[in-house]
VOTORKOL-500807 format. One record per atom (N, C-alpha, C): residue in one letter; atom name; x, y, z. Coordinates in pm, 1 decimal. Example, Ala and Ser with C-alpha at 12.3 -4.5 7.8 and 13.67 -1.06 7.14 Angstrom:
2
LORO,residuo,atomo,xx,yy,zz
LORO,A,N,1319.0,-569.0,780.0
LORO,A,CA,1230.0,-450.0,780.0
LORO,A,C,1320.0,-330.0,780.0
LORO,S,N,1285.0,-225.0,708.0
LORO,S,CA,1367.0,-106.0,714.0
LORO,S,C,1290.0,3.0,787.0
end
This chain:
48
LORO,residuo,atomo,xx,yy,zz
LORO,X,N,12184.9,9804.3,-4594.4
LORO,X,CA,12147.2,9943.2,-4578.1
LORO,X,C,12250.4,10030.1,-4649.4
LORO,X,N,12201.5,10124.0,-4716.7
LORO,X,CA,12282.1,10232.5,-4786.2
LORO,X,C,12335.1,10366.7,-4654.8
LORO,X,N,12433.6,10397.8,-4730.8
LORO,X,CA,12505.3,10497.9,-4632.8
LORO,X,C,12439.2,10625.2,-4602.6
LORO,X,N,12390.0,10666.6,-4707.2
LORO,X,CA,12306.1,10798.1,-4677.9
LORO,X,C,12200.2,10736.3,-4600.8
LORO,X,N,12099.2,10638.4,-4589.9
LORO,X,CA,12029.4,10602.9,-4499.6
LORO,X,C,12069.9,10593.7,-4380.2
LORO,X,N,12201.9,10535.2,-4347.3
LORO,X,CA,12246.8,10513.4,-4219.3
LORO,X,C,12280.8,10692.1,-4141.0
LORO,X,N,12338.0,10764.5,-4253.8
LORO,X,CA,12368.5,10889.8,-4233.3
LORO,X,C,12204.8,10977.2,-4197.1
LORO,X,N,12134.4,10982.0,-4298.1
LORO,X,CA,12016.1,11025.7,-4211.1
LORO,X,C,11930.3,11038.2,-4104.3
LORO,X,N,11970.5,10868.6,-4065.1
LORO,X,CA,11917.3,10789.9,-3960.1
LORO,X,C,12027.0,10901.1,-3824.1
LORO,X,N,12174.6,10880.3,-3810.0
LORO,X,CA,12240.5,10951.8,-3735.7
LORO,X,C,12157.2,11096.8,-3708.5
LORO,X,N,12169.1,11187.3,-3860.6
LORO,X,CA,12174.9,11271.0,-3828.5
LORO,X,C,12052.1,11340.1,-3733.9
LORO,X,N,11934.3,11261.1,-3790.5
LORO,X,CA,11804.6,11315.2,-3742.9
LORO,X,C,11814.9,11275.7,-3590.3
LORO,X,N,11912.2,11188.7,-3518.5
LORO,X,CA,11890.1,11151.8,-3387.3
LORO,X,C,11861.0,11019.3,-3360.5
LORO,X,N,11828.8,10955.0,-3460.2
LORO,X,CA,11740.9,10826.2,-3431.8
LORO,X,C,11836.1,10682.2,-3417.4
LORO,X,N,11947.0,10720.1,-3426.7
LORO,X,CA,12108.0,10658.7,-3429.3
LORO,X,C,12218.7,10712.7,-3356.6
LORO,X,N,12318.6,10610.1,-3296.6
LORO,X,CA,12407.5,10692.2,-3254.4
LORO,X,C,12524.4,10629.6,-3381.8
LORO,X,N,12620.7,10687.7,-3380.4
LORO,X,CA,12773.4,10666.2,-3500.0
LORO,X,C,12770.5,10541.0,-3480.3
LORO,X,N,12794.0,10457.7,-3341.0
LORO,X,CA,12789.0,10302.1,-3325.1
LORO,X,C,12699.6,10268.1,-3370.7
LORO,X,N,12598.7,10298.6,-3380.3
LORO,X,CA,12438.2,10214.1,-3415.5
LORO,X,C,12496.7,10217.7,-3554.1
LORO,X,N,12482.1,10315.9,-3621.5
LORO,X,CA,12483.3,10362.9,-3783.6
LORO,X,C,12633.2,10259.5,-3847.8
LORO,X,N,12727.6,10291.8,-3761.8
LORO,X,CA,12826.2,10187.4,-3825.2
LORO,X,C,12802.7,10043.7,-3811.6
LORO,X,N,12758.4,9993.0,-3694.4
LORO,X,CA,12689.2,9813.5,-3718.9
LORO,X,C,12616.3,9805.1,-3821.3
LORO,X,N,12534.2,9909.2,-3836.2
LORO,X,CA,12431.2,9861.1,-3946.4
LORO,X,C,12495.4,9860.7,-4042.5
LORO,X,N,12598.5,9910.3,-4061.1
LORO,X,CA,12634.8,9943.8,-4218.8
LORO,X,C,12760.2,9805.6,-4222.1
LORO,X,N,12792.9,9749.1,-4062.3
LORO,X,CA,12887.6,9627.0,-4119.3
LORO,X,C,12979.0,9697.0,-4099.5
LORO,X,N,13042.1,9861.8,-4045.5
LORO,X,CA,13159.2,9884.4,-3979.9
LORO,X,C,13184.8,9924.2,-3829.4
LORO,X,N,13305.5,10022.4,-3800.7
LORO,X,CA,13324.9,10035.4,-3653.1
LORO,X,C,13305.5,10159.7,-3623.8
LORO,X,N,13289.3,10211.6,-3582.7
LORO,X,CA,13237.8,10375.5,-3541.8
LORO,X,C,13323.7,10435.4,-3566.4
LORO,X,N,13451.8,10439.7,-3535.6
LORO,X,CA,13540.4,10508.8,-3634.8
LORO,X,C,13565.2,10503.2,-3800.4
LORO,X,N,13530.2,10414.6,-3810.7
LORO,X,CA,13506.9,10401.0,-3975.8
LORO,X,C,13385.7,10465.5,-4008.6
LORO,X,N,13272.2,10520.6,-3934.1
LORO,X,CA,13187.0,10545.3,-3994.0
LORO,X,C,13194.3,10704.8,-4000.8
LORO,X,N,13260.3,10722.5,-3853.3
LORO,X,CA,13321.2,10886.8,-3858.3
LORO,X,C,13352.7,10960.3,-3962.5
LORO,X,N,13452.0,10850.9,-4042.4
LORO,X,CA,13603.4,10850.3,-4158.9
LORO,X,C,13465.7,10887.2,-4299.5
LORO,X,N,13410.1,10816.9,-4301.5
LORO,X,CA,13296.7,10821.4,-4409.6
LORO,X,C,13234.8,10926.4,-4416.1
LORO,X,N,13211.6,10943.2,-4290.0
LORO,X,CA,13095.2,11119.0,-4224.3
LORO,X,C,13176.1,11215.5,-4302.8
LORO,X,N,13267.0,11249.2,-4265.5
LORO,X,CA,13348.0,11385.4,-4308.7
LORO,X,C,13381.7,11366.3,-4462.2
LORO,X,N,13369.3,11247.9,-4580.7
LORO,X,CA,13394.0,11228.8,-4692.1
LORO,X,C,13258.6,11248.0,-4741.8
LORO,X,N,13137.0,11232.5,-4672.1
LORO,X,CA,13040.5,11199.4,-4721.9
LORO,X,C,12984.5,11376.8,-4725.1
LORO,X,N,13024.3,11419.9,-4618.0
LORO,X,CA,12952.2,11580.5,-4607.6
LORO,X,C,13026.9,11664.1,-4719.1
LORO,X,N,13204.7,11638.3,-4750.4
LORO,X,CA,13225.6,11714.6,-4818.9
LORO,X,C,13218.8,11703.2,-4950.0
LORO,X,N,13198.4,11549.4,-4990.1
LORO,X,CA,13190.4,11526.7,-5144.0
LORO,X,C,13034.6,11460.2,-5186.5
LORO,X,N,12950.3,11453.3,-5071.5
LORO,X,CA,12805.2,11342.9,-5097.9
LORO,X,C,12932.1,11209.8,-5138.9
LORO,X,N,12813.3,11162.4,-5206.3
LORO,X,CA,12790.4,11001.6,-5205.9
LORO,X,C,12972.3,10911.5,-5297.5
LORO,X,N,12992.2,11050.6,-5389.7
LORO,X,CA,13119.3,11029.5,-5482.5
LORO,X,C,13243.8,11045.5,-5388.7
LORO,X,N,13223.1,11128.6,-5302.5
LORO,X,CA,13334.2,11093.3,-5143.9
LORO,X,C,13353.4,11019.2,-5114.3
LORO,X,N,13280.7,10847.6,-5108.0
LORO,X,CA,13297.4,10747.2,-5022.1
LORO,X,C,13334.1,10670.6,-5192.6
LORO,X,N,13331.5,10690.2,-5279.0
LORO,X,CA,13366.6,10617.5,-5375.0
LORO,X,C,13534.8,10584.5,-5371.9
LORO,X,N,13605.4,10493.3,-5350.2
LORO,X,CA,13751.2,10492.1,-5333.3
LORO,X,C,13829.0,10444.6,-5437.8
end
């Protein structure tokens, strides 16, 4: 699963941060860490 999918999935409700980070293969704090890179830069934010 791609991150903006997992992120959509959160945002619309249909996920919680834990749900969205298993799926993606991390820990809910890691997915947090991604959230705030991902809102302020999109997809080139999570690029490291």
């Amino acid at each position: 699963m791609r991150f903006d999918e997992a992120y959509e999935g959160w945002n619309e409700g249909r996920l919680t941060q834990a749900e969205a980070g298993q799926m993606l293969g991390m820990c809910e704090r890691s997915f947090r860490r991604y959230l705030s890179r991902y809102e302020a830069d999109g997809l080139d934010g999570l690029i490291v």
